[in-house]
N, C-alpha and C positions, 0 to 999 in steps of 0.2 A: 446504524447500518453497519454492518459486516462484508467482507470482501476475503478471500479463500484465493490468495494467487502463489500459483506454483510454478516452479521454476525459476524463479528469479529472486535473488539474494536480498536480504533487508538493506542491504544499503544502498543497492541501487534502486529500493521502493521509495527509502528515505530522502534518495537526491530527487526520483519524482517531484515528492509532493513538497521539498522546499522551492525547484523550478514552479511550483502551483503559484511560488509564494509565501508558503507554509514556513515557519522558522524550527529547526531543530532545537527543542531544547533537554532532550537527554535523547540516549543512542533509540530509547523506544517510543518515542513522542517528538509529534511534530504541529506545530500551533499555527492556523491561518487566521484571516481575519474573517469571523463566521463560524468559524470549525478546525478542532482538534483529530488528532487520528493518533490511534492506541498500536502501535506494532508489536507483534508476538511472534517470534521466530520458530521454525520447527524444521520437519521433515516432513515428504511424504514418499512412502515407498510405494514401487510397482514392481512385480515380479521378483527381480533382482539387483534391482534399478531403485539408487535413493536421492532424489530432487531435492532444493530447497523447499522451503515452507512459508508465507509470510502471511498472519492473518493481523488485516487490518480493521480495527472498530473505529470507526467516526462515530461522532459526535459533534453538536451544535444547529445553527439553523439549517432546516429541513433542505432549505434551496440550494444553498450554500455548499452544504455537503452533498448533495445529489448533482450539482456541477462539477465539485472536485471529483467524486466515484468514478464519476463518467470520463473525465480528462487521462484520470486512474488506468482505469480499465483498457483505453483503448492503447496506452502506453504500454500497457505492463500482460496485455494478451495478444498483440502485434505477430504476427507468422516470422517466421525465419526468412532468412534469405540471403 
C-alpha cells in the first residue's frame, strides 16, 4: 500500500508512525510489529507554491498495515485550525 501525503515534512510522518509503535530504524524506515513503511521525501509544486512531499509504501500483514494507513491518514490529513 502507498499513501501520497503532502504538506507535512518526513519527520513529522516519522514521529507518527513510531507514536503507532513503529521503531525508527534509519531516517527513511520505520518497523512495527506486523508492518514496515518505506519513506521517500520529495516535493510537490502548485502554481508557485512548493509543499513538502512524503510517499509512504507499507508493507506486511494486510490488517496490520491497513490499521496503521488509517491511524496515518487521519493524522497526517487533519484540517488546520
Amino acid at each position: 500500500m502507498e499513501m501520497d501525503i503532502r504538506g507535512t515534512e518526513l519527520a513529522v510522518i516519522r514521529e507518527y508512525l513510531c507514536g503507532m509503535g513503529g521503531v525508527a530504524q534509519a531516517p527513511d524506515l520505520v518497523i512495527g510489529e506486523g508492518w514496515q513503511a518505506s519513506l521517500a521525501e520529495g516535493e510537490y509544486r502548485f502554481a508557485r507554491w512548493i509543499f513538502p512531499r512524503v510517499i509512504v509504501t507499507f508493507d506486511g500483514d494486510a490488517e496490520r498495515v491497513a490499521e496503521v494507513a488509517k491511524r496515518l491518514r487521519l493524522l497526517a490529513f487533519r484540517g488546520g485550525g
